[in-house]
C-alpha positions in Angstrom: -25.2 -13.0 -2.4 -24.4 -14.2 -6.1 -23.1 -10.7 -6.9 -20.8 -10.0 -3.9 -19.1 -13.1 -5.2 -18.9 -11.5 -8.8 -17.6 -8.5 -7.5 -15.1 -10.1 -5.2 -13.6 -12.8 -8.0 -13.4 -9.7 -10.5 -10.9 -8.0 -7.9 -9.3 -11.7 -7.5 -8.6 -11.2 -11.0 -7.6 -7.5 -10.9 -5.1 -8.8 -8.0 -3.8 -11.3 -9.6 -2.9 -8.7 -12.5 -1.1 -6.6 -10.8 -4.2 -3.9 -11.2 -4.7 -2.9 -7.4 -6.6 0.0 -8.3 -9.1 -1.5 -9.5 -9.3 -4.6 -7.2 -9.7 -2.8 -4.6 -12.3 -0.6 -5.5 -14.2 -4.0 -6.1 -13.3 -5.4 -2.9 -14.9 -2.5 -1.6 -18.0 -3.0 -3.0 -18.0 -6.7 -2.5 -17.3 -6.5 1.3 -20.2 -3.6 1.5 -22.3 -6.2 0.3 -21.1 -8.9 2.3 -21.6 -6.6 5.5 -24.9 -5.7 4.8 -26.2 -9.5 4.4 -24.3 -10.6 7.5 -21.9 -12.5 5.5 -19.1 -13.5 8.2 -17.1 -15.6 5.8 -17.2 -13.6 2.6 -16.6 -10.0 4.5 -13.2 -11.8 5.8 -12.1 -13.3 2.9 -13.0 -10.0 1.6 -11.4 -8.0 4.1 -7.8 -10.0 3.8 -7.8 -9.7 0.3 -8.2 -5.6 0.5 -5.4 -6.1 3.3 -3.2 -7.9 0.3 -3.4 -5.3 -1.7 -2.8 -2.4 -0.3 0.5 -4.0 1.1 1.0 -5.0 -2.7 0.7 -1.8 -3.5 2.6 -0.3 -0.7 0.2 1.6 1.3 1.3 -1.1 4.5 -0.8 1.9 7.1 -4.3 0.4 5.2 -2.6 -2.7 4.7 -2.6 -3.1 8.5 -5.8 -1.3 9.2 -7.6 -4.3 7.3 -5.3 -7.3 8.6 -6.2 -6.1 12.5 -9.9 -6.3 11.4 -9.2 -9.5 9.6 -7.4 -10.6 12.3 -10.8 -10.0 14.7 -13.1 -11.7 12.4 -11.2 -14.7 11.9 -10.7 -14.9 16.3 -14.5 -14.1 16.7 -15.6 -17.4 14.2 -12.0 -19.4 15.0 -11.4 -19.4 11.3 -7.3 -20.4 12.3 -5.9 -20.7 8.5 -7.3 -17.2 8.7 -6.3 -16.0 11.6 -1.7 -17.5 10.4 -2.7 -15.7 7.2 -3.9 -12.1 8.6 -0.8 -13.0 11.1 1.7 -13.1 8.3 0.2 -10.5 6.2 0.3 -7.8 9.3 4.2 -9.1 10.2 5.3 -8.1 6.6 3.1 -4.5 7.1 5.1 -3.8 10.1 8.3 -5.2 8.7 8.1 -2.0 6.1 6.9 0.1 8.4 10.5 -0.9 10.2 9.3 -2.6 12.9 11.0 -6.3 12.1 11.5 -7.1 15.6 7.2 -7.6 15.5 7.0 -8.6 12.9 9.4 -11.4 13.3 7.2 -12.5 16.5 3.7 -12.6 14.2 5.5 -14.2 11.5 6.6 -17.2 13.7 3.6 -17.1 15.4 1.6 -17.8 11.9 4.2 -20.0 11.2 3.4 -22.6 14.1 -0.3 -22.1 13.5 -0.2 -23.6 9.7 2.3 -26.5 11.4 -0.4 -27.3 13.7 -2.7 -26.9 10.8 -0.6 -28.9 8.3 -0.4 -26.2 6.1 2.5 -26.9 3.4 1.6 -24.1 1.6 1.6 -21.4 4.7 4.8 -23.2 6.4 6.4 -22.6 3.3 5.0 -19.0 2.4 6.1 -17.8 6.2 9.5 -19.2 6.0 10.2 -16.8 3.1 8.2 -14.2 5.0 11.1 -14.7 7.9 13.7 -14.9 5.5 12.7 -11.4 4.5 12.7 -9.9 7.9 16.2 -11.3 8.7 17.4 -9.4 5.3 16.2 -6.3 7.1 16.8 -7.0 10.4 20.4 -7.0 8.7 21.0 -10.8 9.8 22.1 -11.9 6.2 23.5 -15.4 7.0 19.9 -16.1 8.4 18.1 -14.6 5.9 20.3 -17.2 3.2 19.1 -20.3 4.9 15.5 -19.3 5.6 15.1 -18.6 1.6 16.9 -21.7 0.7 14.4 -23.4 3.1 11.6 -21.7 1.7 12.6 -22.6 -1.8 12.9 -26.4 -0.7 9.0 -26.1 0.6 7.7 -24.1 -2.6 9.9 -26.4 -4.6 7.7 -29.7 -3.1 4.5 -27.9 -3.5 5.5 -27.2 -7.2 4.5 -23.9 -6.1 6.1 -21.8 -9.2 5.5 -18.8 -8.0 6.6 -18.9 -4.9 9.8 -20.6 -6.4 10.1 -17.5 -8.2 9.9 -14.8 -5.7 12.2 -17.0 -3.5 14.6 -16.5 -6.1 14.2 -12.8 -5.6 14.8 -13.1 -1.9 18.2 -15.0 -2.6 19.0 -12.8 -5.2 18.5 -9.8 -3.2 20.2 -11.0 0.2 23.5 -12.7 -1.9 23.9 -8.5 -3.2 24.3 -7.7 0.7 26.2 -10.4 1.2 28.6 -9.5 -1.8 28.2 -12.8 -3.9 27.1 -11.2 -6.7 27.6 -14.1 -8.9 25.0 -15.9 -7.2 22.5 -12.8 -7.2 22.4 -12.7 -10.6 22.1 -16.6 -11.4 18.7 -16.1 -9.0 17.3 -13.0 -10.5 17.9 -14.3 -13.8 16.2 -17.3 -12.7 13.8 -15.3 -11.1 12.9 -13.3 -14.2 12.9 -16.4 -16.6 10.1 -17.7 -14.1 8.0 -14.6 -13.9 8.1 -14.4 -17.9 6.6 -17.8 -17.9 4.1 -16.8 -15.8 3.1 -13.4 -17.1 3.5 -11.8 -13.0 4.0 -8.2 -14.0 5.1 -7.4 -10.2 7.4 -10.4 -10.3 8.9 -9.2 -13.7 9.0 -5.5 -12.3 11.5 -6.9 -8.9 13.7 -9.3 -10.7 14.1 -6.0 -13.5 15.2 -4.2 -10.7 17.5 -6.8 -9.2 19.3 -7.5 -12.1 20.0 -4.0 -12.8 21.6 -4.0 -9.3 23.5 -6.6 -10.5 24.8 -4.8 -13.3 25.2 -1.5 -11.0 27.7 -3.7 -8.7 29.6 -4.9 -11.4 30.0 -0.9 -12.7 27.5 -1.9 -15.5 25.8 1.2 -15.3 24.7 1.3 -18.8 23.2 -1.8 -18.3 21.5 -1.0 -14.8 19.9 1.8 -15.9 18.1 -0.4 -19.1 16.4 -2.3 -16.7 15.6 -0.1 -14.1 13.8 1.6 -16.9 12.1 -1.5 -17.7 11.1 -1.9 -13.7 10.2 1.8 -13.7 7.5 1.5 -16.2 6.2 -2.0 -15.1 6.2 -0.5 -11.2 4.2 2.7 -12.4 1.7 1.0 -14.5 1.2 -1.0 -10.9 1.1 1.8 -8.5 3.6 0.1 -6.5 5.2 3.1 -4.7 7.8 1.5 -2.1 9.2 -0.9 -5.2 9.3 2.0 -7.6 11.1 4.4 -4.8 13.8 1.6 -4.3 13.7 1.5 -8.0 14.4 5.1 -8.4 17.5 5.3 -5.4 19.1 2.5 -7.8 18.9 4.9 -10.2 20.2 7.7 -8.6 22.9 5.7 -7.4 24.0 4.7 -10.6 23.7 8.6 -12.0 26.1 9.2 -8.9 28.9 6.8 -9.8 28.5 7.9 -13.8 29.5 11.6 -12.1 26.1 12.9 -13.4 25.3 14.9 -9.6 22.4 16.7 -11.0 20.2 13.4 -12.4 21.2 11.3 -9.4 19.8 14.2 -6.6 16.8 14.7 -8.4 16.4 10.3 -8.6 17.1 10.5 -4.7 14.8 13.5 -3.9 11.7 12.1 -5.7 13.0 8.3 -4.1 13.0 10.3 -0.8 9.3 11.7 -1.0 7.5 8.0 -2.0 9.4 7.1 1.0 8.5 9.5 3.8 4.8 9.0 1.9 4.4 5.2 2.8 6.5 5.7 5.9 9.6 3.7 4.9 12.3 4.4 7.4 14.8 1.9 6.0 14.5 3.9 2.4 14.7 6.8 4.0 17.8 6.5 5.4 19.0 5.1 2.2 18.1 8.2 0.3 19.9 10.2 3.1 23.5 8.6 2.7 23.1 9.3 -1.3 22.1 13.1 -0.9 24.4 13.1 1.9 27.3 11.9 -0.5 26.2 14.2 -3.3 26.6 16.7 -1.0 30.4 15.9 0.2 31.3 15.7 -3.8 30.1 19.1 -4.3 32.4 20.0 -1.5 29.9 20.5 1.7 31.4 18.3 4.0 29.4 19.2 7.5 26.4 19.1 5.4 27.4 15.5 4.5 28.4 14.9 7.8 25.2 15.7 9.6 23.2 13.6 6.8 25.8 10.9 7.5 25.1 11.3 11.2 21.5 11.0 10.8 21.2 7.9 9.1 23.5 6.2 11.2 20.9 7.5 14.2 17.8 6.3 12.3 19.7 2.9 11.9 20.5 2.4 15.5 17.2 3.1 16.3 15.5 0.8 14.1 18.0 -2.0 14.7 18.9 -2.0 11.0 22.1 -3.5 11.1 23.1 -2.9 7.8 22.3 0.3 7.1 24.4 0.8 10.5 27.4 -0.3 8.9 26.7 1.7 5.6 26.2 4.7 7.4 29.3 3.9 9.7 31.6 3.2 6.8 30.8 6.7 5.3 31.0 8.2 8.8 34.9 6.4 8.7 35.2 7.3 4.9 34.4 11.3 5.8 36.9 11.7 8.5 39.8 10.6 6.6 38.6 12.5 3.5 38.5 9.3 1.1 36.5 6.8 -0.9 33.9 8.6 -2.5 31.1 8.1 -4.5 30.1 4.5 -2.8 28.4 1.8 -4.7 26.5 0.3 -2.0 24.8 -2.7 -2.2 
C-alpha cells in the first residue's frame, strides 16, 4: 500500500512540474497497484489525477476517458467533492474538443455541487472554468465578469495561483474584446506571478499572451521574442494544443511582416497538432490564415472556399467569434480589400 502512495506523490510532483510524461507513467503504475489491492479511494484519486494530466497536456480524448471512469468511481462510493471535480475536469475536456454548450452544463453542474459542499476553493476554480467557456462560446462580456468573479474568490482564498491564471483568462478575453491595454496589464501581472512561483506552464501562457500583445500593437519583433520563449517552455512540456496556438501566433505575425513562406509553414505545422488533439476552434483558425496566405499570393477562389469553410465550421460549433472572423474576411474578399488581417 505504502508504495502505490510513493508512486502516486512522485507523479504529484512530476505534475506539479510541468513533467506529464513522467507523471503519468507513475500514475499508471500507482493506480495498477491500487486496482489490484482493491484500493477504491487511492485508484480515484489516482485516476483524476491521470485525467489532469492528460488535459494538461492536451490529449482532452484520454483526458475524458479517465474523468468518465472517475466520474463512476466517485458515484459508486458518493465521494461528491469528487464526483464536482471529475465534473469540471470533463466540461473543460469537451470545451476543447468544441463542445462548450456541455461543457457549460457540467461545469455549472460542479459548480452547485461544491456550493452545497461549501467548497471555496471549487466555487471559485469553476467560476473561472465558466469564464473560459464563455470566451469560446464567443460570449466575451460574460466571459469578463465571470473571471473578475473568479479572481475575487481566488483572491479570498489567497489562492496565488489561481490568481495567476485568472489573470491569463482576463488577459486573453480583453485581446477579443479589443482593450489591449488591459490584456497586457494582466498578462504582465500574470507572468510576474508565475515567475514567483516557478509554474513553467503558467510562464509558458502569459509568454504567449504578451506576445499577442505585442502582435496587436504591430510589435512583431517583440511578439516573436516571446513566442520563442513560450515555444521552448511549451515543448519541454509536451503541451501540444498551447504550443499549436503558440505557433498560429507566429505565423500570424510572419504574415503581417510579408514573410508568406515562414508564416504557411507556422500555420501548416499549427494545423497538424490541431487536427491531432481534435481542436476544431484551432483548426478553423489555421484555415482563415492559409486561406489569407492564399488570396496574397493571388488565388482568390482558393481563399474563398477556405474562407467559406471556416465560417461553416464556426456555425456549426456555435463559435461566435470565429463566425465573425470568418465573416469579416468573407466581407473583406468580395470587395477585394483589407488584407493581411491581424486578428485577435
Amino acid at each position: 500500500m505504502k508504495m502505490n502512495r510513493s508512486f502516486f506523490d512522485k507523479a504529484e510532483k512530476y505534475r506539479k512540474a510541468a513533467e506529464y510524461g513522467r507523471a503519468i507513467e507513475l500514475y499508471q503504475k500507482a493506480l495498477a497497484h491500487f486496482k489490484k489491492e482493491a484500493d477504491v479511494d487511492g485508484a480515484l484519486d489516482c485516476t483524476i489525477s491521470l485525467a489532469d494530466t492528460f488535459r494538461a497536456k492536451g490529449d482532452f480524448t484520454e483526458a475524458k476517458k479517465h474523468y468518465e471512469e472517475g466520474l463512476e468511481i466517485a458515484g459508486a462510493i458518493d465521494d461528491r467533492t469528487a464526483e464536482a471535480d471529475a465534473l469540471a475536469g470533463l466540461g473543460l475536456s469537451l470545451r476543447a474538443l468544441g463542445d462548450w454548450s456541455t461543457a457549460m452544463n457540467l461545469i455549472g453542474k460542479a459548480g452547485r455541487t461544491y456550493k452545497t459542499l461549501h467548497d471555496k476553493k471549487g466555487e471559485a476554480f469553476s467560476t473561472w472554468a465558466k469564464a473560459g467557456t464563455y470566451r469560446i462560446k464567443g460570449d466575451i462580456k460574460k466571459a469578463l465578469e465571470d473571471f473578475h468573479s473568479a479572481l475575487k474568490k481566488f483572491r479570498g482564498l489567497k489562492d496565488r495561483s489561481g490568481v495567476a491564471y485568472t489573470y491569463c483568462g482576463l488577459g486573453g478575453s480583453s485581446r477579443i474584446a479589443e482593450r489591449f491595454e488591459d490584456s497586457e496589464k494582466y498578462y504582465t501581472l500574470a507572468n510576474q506571478s508565475f515567475n514567483k512561483l516557478k509554474d513553467r506552464f503558467g510562464l509558458a501562457y502569459s509568454f504567449c499572451g504578451l506576445g499577442n500583445v505585442c502582435r496587436m500593437n504591430g510589435d512583431y519583433k517583440n511578439a516573436l521574442r516571446y513566442f520563442k520563449k513560450a515555444e521552448v517552455l511549451y515543448k519541454q512540456i509536451g503541451d501540444k494544443v498551447s504550443y499549436a496556438y503558440t505557433l498560429w501566433s507566429v505565423g500570424t505575425s510572419h504574415k503581417m511582416l510579408g514573410d508568406y513562406e515562414k508564416a504557411l509553414k507556422s500555420y501548416k505545422e499549427s494545423m497538424g497538432f490541431f487536427k491531432q488533439t481534435k481542436d476544431p476552434r484551432g483548426q478553423i483558425y489555421c484555415t482563415l490564415g492559409i486561406g489569407e496566405l492564399d488570396y496574397l499570393k493571388g488565388r482568390k477562389e482558393k481563399a474563398g472556399k477556405a474562407f467559406s469553410e471556416a465560417f461553416t465550421s464556426a456555425k456549426k460549433y456555435g463559435f461566435a467569434v470565429e463566425r465573425k472572423y470568418a465573416e469579416r474576411l468573407i466581407k473583406a474578399l468580395k470587395q477585394g480589400r483589407g488584407f493581411p488581417s491581424n486578428l485577435p
